[in-house]
N, C-alpha and C positions, 0 to 999 in steps of 0.2 A: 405802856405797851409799845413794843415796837414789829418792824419787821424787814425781813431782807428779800432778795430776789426768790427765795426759795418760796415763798408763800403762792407764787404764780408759775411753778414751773412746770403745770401741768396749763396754761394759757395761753393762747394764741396772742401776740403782742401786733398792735394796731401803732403804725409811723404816721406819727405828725408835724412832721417838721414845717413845709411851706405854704404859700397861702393856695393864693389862685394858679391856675396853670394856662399862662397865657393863649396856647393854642386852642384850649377849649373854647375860646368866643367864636373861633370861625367853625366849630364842628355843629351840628344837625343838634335841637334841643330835643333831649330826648322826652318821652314822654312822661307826664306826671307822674308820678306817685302816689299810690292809692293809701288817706295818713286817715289816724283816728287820733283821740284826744281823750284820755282818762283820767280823770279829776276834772272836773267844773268850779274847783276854787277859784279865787283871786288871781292866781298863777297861772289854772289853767284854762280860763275864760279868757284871759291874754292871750295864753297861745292860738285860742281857736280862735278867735276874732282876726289874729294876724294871718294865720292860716285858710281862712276863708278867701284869700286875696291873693295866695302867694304863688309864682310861679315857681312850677316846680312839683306842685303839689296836690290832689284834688282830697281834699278832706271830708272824708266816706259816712262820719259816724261820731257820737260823744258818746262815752260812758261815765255814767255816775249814779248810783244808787239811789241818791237822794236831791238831787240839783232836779230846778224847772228850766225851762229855756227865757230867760225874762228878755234876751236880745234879739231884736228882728233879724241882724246879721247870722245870727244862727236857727232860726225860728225852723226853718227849712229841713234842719237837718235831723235825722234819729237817734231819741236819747235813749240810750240802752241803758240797761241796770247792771251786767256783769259783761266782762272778758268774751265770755264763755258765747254771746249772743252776738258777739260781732261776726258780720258777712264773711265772707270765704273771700281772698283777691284781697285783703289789707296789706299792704307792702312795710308800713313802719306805722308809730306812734310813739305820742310823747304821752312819760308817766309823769303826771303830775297832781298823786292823791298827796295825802297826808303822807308824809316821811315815812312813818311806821309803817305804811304797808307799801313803799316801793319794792323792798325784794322781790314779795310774792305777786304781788301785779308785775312787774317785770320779769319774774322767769315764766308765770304762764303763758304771756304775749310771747316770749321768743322760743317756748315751747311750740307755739304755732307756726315760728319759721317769722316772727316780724321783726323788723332793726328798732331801735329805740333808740333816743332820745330821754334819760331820764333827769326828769330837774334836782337839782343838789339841794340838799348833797345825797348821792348816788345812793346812800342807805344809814341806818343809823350804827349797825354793828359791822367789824368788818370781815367776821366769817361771810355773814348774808352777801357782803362784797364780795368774794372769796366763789361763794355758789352762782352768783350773777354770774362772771365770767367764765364759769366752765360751762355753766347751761351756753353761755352765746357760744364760747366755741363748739361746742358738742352741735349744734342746730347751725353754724355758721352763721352767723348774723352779726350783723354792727351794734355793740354795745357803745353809748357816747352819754357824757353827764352836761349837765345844762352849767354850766358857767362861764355864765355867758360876759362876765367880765371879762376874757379874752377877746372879745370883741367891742371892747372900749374904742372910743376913735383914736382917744390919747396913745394908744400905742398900736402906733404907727409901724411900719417895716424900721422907721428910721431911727424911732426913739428905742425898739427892741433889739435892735442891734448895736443900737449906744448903752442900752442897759446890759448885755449881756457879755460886750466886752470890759466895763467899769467891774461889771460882778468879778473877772477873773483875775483884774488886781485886789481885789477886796479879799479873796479867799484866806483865812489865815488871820484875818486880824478880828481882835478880840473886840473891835470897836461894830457898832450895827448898820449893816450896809443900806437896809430900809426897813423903815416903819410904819406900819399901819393902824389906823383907825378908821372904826367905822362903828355907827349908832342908828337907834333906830325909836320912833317912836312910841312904836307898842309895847307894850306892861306883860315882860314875861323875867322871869330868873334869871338874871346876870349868866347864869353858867347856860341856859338856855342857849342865848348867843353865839355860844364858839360854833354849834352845829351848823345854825342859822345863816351868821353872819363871818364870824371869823375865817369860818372856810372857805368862803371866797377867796380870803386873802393869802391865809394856806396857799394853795391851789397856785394865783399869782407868784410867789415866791417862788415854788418852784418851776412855772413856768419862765416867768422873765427870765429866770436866772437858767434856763435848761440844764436845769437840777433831774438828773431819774428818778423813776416815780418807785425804785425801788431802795432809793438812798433812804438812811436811816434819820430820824430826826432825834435831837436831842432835847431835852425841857431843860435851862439853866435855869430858870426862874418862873414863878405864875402867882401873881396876884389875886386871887377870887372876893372882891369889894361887892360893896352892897348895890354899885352902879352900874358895876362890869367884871370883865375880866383882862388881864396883863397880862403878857404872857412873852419871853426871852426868851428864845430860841435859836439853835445852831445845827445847817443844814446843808447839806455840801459843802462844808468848811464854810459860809457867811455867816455869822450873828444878823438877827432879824429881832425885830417889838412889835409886838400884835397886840390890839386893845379891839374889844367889841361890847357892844352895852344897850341896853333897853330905858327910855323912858327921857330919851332926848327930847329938845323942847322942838328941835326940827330932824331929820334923817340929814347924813353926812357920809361920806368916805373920802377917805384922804392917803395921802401917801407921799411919803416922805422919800430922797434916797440920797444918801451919804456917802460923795465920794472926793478922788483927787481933785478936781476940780470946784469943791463947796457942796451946797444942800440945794437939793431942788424939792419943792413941795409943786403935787398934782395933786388937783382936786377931781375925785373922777368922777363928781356928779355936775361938772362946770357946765351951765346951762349955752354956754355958745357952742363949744366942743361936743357934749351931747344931746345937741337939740332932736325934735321928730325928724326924721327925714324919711323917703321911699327906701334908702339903706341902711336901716337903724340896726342897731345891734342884734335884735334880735333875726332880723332878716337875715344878716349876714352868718348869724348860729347853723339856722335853717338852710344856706346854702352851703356852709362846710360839713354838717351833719350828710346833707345828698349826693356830695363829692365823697365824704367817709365810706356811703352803702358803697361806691362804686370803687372804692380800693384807691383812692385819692388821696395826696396827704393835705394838711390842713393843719389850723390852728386849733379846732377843733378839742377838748376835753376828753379822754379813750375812757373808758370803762374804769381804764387801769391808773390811769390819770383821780379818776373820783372814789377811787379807792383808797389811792395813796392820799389824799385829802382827807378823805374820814376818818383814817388811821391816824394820822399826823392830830387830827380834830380831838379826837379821842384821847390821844395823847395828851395833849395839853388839859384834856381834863380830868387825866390821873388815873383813866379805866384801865 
């Protein structure tokens, strides 16, 4: 499957190019944001615990079906069973049920007029990708995908600008500009992965490299082993290697990048570079997500950005 610029040309395209905007520190904080939080998984008990804290934000409400509150951090707050029961005055929320039903929980909420926040990958088919984005332009609203490796520390203004001028001599050669891997310790299907985990790096790829998220990707190769998946790939004119796999003895990501200068390996789960901090990655999501509502640009993930990731996902796994 592929696809070109024609898939979106009934969608409003969201610019993300810079980070912060430095005159913003001296302007008036505006007021919070009225967030809710749907799914109570693993994923999205993260969100709500950090959100319970965050400025920027006052978080209204959790939905989930079937979740109890076992955290006193959230003990407070009203767990709702659908969409449909949340208060009037919700400004934004993050989707983060089960994969399978981000579409439909996300075009209801931005049916209501709310910005999202949805965690990746943005959907699993990429028509559903395709109806996200016109539901949010239709209703006007910020659509944004949770990938939130964008906001690694490792890439930095300085190392991203070192990556994306290396990418524009790399263009053209048959050799691979960079390689990823990443594993994970949970017991699921090898081909599982690429949704999971590979798209991350997807995503990465074309962002370092500010690849459009309507550039076509090519499959030169895909491995599907009984540990993982391989997969050789040609994208804006770079060669790239993707590997993702289940049933590590520890969790890993890595990243390789190949150029004039030799090979540089980053480790993006390097515990001194990504330690807790009050600006941790996800914080910093959270403030380009509130800079997006406001027509801001950012590093931020667009809608269209976690489209072009699921499609590319999808690809490599031959749908």
């Amino acid at each position: 499957m592929s696809f070109t610029s024609s898939a979106f040309d009934e969608v409003a395209a969201t610019s993300c190019d810079a980070e912060a905007d430095a005159a913003a520190v001296l302007a008036p904080a505006p007021a919070a944001l009225a967030h809710a939080v749907v799914g109570l998984g693993r994923f999205g008990s993260t969100h709500a615990r950090k959100l319970a804290g965050l400025p920027g934000f006052h978080l209204r409400a959790l939905v989930d079906p079937c979740a109890t509150l076992p955290d006193p951090a959230l003990g407070a707050l009203p767990l709702l069973r659908h969409v449909d029961e949340l208060p009037a005055g919700i400004a934004c929320a993050t989707v983060a049920t089960s994969d399978a039903a981000h579409a439909e929980v996300a075009i209801a909420l931005m049916k209501r007029g709310c910005h999202l926040l949805v965690e990746k990958p943005l959907c699993l088919a990429p028509e559903d990708g395709v109806r996200m984005l016109r539901v949010a332009a239709r209703h006007r609203v910020t659509l944004c995908a949770g990938h939130i490796e964008r906001f690694n520390p490792l890439f930095d203004e300085a190392r991203l600008a070192s990556l994306r001028h290396a990418s524009l001599r790399q263009r053209g050669s048959p050799q691979p500009f960079l390689r990823f891997r990443r594993v994970s310790c949970r017991e699921a299907t090898p081909a599982d992965s690429v949704l999971d985990l590979m798209v991350h790096d997807l995503d990465l790829l074309a962002w370092l490299c500010a690849i459009p998220d309507d550039e076509p990707l090519e499959l030169i190769d895909r491995d599907l082993g009984a540990d993982g998946v391989r997969a050789r790939v040609r994208l804006g004119g770079l060669v790239a290697e993707l590997e993702s796999g289940y049933g590590a003895a520890a969790p890993a990501a890595c990243m390789e990048v190949h150029a004039d200068h030799g090979r540089e390996r980053l480790d993006l789960r390097d515990p001194v570079a990504c330690r807790p901090s009050a600006s941790d990655a996800l914080s910093r999501q959270y403030a380009a997500f509130r800079r997006a509502i406001r027509g801001e640009p950012g590093r931020i993930a667009t809608g269209r950005d976690g489209l072009a990731a699921v499609t590319r996902a999808q690809q490599v796994l031959g749908a």
